[in-house]
Backbone bond lengths (Angstrom), bond angles and torsions (degrees), N, CA, C in turn:
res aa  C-N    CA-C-N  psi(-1)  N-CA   C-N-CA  omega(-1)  CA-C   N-CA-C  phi
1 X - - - 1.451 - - 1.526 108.73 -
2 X 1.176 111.01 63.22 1.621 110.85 -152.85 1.790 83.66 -87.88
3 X 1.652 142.70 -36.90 1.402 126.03 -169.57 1.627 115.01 -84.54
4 X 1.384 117.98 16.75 1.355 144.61 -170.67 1.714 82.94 -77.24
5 X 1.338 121.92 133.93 1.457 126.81 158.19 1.399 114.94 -70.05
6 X 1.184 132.33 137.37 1.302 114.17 176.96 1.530 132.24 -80.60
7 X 0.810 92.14 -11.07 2.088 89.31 156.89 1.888 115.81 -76.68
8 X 1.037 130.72 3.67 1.765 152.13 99.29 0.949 147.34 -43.79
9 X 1.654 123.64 -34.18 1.356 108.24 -169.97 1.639 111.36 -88.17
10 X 1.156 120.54 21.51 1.651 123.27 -174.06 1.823 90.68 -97.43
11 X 1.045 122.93 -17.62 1.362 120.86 -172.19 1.690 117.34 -81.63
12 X 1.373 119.72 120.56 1.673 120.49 -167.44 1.657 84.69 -52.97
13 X 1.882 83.00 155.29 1.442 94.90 154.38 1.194 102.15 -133.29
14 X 1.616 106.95 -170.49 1.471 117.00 -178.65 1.889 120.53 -100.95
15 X 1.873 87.94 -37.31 1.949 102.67 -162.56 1.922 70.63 -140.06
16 X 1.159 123.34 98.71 1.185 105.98 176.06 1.966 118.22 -94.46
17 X 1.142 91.18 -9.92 1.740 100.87 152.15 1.376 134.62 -66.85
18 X 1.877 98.19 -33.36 1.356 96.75 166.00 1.967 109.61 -77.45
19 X 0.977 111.88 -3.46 1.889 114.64 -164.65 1.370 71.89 -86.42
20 X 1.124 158.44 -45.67 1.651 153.65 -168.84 1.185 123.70 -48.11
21 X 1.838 90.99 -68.05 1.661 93.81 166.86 1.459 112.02 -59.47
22 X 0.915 122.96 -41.38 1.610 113.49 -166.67 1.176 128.19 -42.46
23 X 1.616 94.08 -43.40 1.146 131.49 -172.69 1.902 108.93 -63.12
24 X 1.414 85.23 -51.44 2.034 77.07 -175.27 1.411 87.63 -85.87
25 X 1.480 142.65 -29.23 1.445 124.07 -174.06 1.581 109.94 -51.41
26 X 1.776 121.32 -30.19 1.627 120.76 -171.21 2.016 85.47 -67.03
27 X 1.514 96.51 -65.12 1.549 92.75 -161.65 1.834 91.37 106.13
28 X 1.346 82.32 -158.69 2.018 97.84 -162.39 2.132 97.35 -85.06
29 X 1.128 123.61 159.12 1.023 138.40 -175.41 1.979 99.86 -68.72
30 X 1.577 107.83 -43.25 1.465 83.29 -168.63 2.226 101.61 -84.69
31 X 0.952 92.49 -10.53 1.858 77.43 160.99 0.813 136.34 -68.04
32 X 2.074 113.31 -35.28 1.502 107.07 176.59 1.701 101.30 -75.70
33 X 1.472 125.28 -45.29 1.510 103.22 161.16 1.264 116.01 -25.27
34 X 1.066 124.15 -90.55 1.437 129.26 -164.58 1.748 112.15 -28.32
35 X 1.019 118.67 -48.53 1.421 138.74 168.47 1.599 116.06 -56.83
36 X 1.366 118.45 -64.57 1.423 122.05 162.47 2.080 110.12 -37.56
37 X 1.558 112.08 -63.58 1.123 113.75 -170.69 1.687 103.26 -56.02
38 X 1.249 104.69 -31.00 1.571 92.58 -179.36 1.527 126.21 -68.26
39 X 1.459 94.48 -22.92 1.646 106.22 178.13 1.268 108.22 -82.78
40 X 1.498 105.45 -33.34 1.879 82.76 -175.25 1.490 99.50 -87.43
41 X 1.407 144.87 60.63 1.202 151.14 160.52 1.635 100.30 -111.08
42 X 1.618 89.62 -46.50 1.726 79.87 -162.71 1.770 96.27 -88.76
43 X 1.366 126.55 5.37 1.421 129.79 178.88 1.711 99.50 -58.88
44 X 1.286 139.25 -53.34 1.205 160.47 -145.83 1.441 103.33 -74.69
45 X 1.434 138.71 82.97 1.911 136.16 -168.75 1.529 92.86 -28.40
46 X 1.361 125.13 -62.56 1.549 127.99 -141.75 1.228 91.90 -83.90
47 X 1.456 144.86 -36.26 1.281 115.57 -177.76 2.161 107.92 -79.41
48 X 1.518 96.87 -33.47 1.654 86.89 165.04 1.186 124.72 -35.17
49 X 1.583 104.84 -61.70 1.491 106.80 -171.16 1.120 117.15 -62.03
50 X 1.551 126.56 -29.78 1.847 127.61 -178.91 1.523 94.42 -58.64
51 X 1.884 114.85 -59.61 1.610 107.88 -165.80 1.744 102.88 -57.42
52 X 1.169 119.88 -59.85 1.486 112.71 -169.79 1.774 104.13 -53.20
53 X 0.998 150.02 -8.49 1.700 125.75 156.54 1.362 91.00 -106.04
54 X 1.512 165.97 48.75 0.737 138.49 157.61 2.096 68.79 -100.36
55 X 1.297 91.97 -70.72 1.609 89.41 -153.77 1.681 100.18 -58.50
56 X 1.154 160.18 4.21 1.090 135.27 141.55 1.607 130.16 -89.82
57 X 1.271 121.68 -7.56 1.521 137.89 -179.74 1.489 101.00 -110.13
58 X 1.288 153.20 -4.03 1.587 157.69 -134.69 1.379 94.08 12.57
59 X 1.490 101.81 -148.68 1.005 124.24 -143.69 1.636 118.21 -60.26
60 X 1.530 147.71 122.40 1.338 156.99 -165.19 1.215 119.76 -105.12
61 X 1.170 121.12 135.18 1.545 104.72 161.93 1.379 118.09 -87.65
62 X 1.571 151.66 -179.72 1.099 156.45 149.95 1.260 117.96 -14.94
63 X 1.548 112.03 -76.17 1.467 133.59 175.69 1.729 100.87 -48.26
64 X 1.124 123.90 -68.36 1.411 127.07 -152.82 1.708 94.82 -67.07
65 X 1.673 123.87 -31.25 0.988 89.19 176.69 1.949 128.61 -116.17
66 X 1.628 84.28 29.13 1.237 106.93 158.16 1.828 126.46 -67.47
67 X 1.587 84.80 -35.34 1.506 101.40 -168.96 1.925 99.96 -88.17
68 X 1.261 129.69 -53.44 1.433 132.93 147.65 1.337 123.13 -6.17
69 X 1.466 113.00 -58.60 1.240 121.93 -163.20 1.715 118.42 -108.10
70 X 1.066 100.58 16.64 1.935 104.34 -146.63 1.214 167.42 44.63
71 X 1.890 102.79 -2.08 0.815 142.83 127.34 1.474 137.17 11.81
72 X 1.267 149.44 130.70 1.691 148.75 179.58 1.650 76.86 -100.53
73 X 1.219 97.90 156.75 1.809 128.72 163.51 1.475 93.99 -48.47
74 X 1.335 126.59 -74.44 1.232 131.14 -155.68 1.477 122.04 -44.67
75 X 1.495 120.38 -55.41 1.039 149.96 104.04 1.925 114.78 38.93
76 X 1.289 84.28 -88.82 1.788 103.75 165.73 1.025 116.63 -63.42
77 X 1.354 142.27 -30.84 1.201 129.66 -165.21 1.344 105.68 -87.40
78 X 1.369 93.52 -38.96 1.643 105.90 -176.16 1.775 110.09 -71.02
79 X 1.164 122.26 -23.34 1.417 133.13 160.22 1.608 122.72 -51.74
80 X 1.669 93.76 -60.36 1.507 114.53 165.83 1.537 123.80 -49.85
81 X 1.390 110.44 -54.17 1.291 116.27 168.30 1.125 143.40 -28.54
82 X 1.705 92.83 -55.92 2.014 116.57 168.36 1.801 84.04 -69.78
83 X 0.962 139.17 -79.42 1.628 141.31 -161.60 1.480 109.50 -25.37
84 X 1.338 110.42 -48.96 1.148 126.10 -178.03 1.636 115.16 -77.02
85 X 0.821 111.39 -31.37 1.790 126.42 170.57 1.623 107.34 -56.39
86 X 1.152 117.27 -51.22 1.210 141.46 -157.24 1.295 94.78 -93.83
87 X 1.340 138.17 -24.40 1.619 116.86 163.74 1.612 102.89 107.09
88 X 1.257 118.83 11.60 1.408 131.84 -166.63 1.647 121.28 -89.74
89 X 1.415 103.21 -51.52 1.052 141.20 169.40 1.513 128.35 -112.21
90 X 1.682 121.12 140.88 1.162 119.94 153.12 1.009 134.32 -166.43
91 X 1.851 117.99 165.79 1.685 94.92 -147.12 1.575 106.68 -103.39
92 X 1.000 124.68 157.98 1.679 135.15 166.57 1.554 122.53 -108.88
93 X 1.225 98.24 114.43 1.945 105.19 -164.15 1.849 105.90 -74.00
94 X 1.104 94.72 133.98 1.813 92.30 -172.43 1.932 90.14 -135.33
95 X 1.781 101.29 84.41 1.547 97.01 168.28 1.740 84.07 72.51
96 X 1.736 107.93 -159.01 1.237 115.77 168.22 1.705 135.41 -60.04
97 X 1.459 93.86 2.94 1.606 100.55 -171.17 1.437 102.37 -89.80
98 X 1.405 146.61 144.79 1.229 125.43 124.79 1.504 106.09 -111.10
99 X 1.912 84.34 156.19 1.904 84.05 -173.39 1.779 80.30 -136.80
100 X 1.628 77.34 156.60 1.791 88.07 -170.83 1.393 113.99 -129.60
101 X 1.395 107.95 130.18 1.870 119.80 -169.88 1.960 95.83 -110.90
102 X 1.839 89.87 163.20 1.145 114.18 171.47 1.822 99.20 -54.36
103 X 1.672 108.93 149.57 0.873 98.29 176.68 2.245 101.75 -138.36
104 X 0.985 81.15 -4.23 1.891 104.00 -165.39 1.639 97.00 -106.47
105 X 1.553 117.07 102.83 1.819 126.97 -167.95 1.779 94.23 -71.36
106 X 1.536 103.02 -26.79 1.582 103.64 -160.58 1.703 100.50 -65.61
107 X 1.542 110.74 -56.04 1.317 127.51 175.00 1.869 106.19 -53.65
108 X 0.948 122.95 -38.81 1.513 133.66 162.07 1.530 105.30 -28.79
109 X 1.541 101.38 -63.53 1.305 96.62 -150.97 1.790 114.99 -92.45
110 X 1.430 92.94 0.98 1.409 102.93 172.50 1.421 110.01 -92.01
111 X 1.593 122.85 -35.83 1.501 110.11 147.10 1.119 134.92 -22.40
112 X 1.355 131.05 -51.79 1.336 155.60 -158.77 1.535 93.54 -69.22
113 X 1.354 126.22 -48.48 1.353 105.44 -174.47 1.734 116.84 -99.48
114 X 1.183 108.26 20.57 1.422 135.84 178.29 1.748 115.41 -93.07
115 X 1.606 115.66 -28.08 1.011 104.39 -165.05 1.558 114.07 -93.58
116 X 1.400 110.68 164.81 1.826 91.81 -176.35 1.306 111.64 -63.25
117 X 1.968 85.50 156.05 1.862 88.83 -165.16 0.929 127.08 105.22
118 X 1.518 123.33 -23.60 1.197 153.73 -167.20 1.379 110.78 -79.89
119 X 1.459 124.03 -43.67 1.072 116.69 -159.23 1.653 130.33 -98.76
């Protein structure tokens, strides 16, 4: 049980090879954070639904994907905002427009099995 931390490894096991894999399958504490925070982004319907047409329609403006999703403007932005915080999303200014695309391949590809059809 050599990937056992040692404030653990005094504890019986049962398959202690499988406590190994497990062990490198978690990886380090701030990845599965990192991983958790990403899920509870896409946990939220209304921010799902913004990422799923951003990443299948590209790039949106506010309005359009206010109207997409069912959404008020206000709503979206304030959706976008956290999205955008988080490194997910971002926007590109066109004149007075900005419209905002997927920007995170990891979150991409977990879309992918999210969209209809998918399942």
């Amino acid at each position: 049980m050599h990937l056992v931390p040692a404030e653990r490894a005094d504890r019986r096991s049962i398959d202690g090879h499988r406590v190994c894999d497990a062990v490198a399958a978690i990886g380090e504490p701030g990845h599965v954070r990192t991983w958790a925070d990403r899920f509870s982004l896409l946990a939220e319907p209304h921010r799902l639904a913004l990422l799923l047409a951003l990443h299948r329609a590209g790039p949106l403006a506010v309005s359009d994907l206010a109207i997409a999703t069912g959404m008020n403007d206000p709503a979206v932005s304030q959706a976008l905002r956290l999205l955008r915080t988080a490194g997910i999303v971002a926007g590109e200014k066109d004149g007075r427009v900005v419209r905002y695309r997927l920007t995170d391949s990891r979150t991409g590809a977990l879309l992918d099995h999210c969209a209809p059809g998918a399942d």
